[in-house]
C-alpha distance (Angstrom), angle and dihedral (degrees) to the residues before:
residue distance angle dihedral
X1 . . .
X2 3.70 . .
X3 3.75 125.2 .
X4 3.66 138.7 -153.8
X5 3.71 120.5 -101.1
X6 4.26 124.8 -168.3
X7 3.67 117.5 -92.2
X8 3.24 85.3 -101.5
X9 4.07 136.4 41.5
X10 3.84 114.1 -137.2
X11 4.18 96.3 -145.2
X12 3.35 119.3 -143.1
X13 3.99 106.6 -169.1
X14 3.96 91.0 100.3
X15 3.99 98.1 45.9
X16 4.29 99.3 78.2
X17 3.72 131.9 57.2
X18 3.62 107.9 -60.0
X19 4.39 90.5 68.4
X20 3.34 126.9 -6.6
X21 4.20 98.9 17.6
X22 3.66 97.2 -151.7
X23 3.80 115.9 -165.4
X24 4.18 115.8 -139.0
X25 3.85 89.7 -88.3
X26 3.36 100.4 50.2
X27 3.62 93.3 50.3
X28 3.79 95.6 41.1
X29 4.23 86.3 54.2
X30 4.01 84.0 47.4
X31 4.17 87.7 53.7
X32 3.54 88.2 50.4
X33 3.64 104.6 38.6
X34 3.77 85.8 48.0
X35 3.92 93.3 52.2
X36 3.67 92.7 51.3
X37 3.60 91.9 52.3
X38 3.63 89.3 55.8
X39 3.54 103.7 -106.7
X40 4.10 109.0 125.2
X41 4.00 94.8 161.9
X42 4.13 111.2 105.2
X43 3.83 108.7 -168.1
X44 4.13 108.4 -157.8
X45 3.84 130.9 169.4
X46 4.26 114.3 -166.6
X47 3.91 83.1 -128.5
X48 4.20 100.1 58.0
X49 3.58 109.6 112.1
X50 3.52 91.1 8.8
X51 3.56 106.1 -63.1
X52 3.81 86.9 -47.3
X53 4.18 107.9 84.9
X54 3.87 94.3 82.9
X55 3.92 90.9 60.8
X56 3.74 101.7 41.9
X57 4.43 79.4 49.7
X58 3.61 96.4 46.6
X59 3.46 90.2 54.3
X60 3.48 102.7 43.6
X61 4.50 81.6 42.6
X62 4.46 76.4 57.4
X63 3.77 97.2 39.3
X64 4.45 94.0 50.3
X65 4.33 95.5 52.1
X66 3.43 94.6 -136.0
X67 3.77 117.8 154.3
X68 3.63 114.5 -103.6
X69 3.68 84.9 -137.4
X70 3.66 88.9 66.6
X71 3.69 102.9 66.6
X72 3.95 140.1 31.0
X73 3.34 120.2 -125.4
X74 4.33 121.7 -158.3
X75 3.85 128.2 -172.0
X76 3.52 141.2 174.8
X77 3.47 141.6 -145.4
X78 3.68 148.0 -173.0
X79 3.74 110.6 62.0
X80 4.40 111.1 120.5
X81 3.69 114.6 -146.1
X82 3.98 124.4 171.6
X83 3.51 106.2 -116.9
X84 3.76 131.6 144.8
X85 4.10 93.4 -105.5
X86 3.85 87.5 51.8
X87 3.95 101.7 45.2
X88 3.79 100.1 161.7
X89 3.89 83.0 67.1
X90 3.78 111.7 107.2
X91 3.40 105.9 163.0
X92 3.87 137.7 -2.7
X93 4.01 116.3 -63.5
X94 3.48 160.1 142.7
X95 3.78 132.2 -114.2
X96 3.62 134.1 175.5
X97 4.18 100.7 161.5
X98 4.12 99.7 155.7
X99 4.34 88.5 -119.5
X100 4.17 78.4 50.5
X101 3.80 97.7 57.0
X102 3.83 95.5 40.2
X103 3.36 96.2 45.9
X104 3.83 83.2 49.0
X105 3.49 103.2 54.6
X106 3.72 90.5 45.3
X107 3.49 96.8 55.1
X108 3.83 86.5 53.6
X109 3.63 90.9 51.0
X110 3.65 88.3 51.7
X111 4.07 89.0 49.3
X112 3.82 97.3 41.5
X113 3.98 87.6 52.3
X114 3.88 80.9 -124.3
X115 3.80 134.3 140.1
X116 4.53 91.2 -152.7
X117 3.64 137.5 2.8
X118 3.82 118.2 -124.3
X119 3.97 86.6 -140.8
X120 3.63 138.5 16.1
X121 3.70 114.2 -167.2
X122 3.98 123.9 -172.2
X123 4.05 95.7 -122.9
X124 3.84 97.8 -139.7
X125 3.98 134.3 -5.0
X126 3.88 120.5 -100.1
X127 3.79 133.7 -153.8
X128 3.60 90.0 -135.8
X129 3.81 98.7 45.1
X130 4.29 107.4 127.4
X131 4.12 101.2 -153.4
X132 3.99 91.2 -149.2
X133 4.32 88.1 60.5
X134 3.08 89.7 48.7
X135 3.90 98.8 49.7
X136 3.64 94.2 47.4
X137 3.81 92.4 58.0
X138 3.93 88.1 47.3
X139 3.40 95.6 50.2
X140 3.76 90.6 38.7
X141 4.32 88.5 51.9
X142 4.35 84.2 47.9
X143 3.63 97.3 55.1
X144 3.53 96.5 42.5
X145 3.92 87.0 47.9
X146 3.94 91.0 -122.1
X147 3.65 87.7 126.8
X148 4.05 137.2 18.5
X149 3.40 102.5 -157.8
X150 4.06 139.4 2.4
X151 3.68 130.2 -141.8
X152 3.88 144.1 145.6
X153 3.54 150.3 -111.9
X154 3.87 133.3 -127.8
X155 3.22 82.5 -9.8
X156 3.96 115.7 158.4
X157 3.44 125.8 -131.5
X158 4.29 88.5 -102.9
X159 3.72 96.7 46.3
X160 3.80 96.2 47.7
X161 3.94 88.9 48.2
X162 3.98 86.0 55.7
X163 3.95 82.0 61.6
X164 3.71 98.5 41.1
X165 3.87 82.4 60.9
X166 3.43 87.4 73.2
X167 3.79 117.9 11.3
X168 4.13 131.7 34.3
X169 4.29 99.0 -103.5
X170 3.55 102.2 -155.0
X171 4.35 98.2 177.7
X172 3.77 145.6 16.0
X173 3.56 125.8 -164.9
X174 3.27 116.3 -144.5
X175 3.86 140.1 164.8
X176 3.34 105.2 -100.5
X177 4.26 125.6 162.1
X178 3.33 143.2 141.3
X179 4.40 85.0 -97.0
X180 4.15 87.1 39.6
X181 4.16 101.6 48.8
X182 3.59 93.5 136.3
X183 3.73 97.0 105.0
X184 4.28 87.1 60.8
X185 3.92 81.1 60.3
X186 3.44 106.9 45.2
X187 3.31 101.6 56.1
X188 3.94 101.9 -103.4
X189 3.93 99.1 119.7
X190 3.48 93.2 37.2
X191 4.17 90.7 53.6
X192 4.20 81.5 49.0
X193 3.78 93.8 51.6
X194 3.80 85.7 42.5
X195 4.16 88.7 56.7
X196 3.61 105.3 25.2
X197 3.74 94.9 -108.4
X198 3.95 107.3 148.3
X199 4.13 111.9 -138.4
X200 3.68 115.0 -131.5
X201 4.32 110.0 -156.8
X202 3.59 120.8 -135.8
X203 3.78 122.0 -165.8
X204 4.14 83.2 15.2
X205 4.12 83.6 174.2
X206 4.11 93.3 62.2
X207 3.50 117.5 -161.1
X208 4.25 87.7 -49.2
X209 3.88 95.4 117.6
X210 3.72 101.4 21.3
X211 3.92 109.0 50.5
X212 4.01 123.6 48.4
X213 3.69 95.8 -147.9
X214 3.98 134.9 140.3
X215 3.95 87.8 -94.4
X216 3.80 104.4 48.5
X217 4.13 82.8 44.6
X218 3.30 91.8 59.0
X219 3.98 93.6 37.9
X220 3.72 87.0 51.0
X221 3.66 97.9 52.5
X222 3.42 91.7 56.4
X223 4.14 95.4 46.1
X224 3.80 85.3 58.5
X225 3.99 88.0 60.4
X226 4.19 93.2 37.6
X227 4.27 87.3 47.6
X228 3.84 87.6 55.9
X229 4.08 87.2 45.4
X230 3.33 102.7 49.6
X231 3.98 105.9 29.6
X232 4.02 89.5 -126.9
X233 3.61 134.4 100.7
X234 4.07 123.6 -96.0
X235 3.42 99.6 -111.7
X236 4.22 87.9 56.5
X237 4.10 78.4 48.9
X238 3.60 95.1 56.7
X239 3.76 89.5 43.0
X240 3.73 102.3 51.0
X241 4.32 81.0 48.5
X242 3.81 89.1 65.4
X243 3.61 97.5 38.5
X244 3.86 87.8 53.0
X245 3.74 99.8 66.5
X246 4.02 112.2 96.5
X247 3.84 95.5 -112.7
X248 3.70 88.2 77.1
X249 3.62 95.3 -134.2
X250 3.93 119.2 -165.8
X251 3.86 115.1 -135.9
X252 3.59 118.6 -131.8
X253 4.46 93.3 -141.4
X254 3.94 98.6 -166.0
X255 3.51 101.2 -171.4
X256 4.15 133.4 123.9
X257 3.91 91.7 -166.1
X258 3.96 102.8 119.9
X259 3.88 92.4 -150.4
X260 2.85 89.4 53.9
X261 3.90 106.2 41.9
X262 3.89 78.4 49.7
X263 4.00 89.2 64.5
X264 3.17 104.3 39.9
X265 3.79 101.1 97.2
X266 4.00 93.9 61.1
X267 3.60 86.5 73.7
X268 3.76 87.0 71.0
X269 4.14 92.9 57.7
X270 4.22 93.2 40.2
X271 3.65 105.0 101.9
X272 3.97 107.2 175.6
X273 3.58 128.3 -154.2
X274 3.95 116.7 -96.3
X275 3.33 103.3 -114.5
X276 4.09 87.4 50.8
X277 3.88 83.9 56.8
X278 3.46 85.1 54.1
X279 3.04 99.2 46.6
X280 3.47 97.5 59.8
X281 3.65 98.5 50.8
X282 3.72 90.3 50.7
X283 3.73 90.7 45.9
X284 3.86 87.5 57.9
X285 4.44 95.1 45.8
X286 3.73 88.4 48.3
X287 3.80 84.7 -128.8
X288 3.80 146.3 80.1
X289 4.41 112.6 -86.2
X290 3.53 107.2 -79.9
């Protein structure tokens, strides 16, 4: 069973101790301030923050009342660090055992302060991964009503299908950007569309604001002209050009900014004209569409 997510994903990965440090206030104002902007989707891994972000949320989730009914909540699992809560970890790795992923999502339910996810997603593919393990503890975490639906992330098109043997995939995050457009070219949203697999976006900014390189120059000369177009800010721009494409892909907005947060949601109504679209993606190759 799939399930329906807001337009737009509030991320989480920046909110614990490993960036921004948010205390249980601050994050239970974000939850709010999020909600009331419209955005209900809560994107968690068990690794942010060090294995540590899903507790500090859940209790914050406890400490703000809200219904649990009101929002979605998404995690992942899989990815092996070597850090002092996970001391059997020696060196970077997967693992998706079926005790591993149950045991995962429970712990997450116990962290979260949550009786199900809305979404599980397998963090990161592994050579060693066995697709029938792996749908046994999915369909193990459904019936018991641990989880609602199951998907992936940066998955390609191949290595989701070796799921979808076995078990209904119902996302895939992916990085996907105005700077990062290779997975409209490769063939991974069209093999979504194909199979009714919605894409979640991660890093839906790009590089834009982070790297002074040929590319975002360009992008950002042209931002300057949209901004003045369409009355909103560039980052809303580069939203609304993601949420434009046909697979209806769901960014994953990571900031704490409360501006911000509180404009989000007019990328959902911005249509832009074609040739801006365009425009944008030709900005970022450095040369006309192919």
């Amino acid at each position: 069973m799939s399930i329906k997510l807001s337009p737009i994903i509030a991320g989480v990965m920046n909110w614990g101790v490993s960036d921004k440090n948010l205390n249980t206030k601050e994050m239970s104002h974000l939850i709010n301030l999020y909600l009331e902007n419209g955005i209900t989707s809560f994107d968690h891994a068990d690794i942010y923050g060090g294995y540590t972000t899903e507790a500090q949320f859940g209790k914050a989730f406890n400490e703000s009342k809200i219904s649990r009914e009101k929002l979605q909540f998404i995690s992942k699992c899989g990815i092996q660090y070597t850090f002092e809560n996970r001391p059997n970890n020696t060196i970077k790795h997967y693992e998706y055992s079926k005790d591993y992923i149950v045991w995962s999502v429970e712990n997450s339910l116990k962290n979260l302060q949550t009786d199900y996810l809305d979404a599980l997603l397998l963090h990161r593919p592994s050579p060693l991964m066995q697709a029938d393990e792996i749908a046994e503890a999915v369909e193990k975490l459904k019936s018991e009503g641990k989880i609602k639906s199951f998907g992936v992330s940066n998955f390609t098109p191949f290595q989701t299908e070796l799921l979808r043997q076995k078990t209904e995939i119902s996302f895939n995050q992916v990085q996907f950007s105005a700077t990062h457009y290779e997975a409209m070219l490769d063939g991974s949203l069209d093999y979504m569309q194909i199979h009714n697999i919605q894409p979640m976006a991660w890093n839906p900014l790009g590089t834009v604001f982070r790297e002074n390189t040929e590319q975002t120059f360009r992008l950002k000369q042209l931002l300057a002209t949209l901004v003045d177009k369409y009355h909103v800010g560039s980052d809303l721009i580069l939203l609304a050009w993601i949420l434009q494409h046909p697979a209806n892909i769901l960014p994953v907005a990571g900031t704490v900014n409360v501006a911000r947060i509180q404009q989000l949601s007019k990328a959902c109504s911005l249509e832009l004209d074609k040739q801006d679209w365009f425009a944008i993606w030709t900005e970022s190759m450095g040369n006309k569409v192919p």
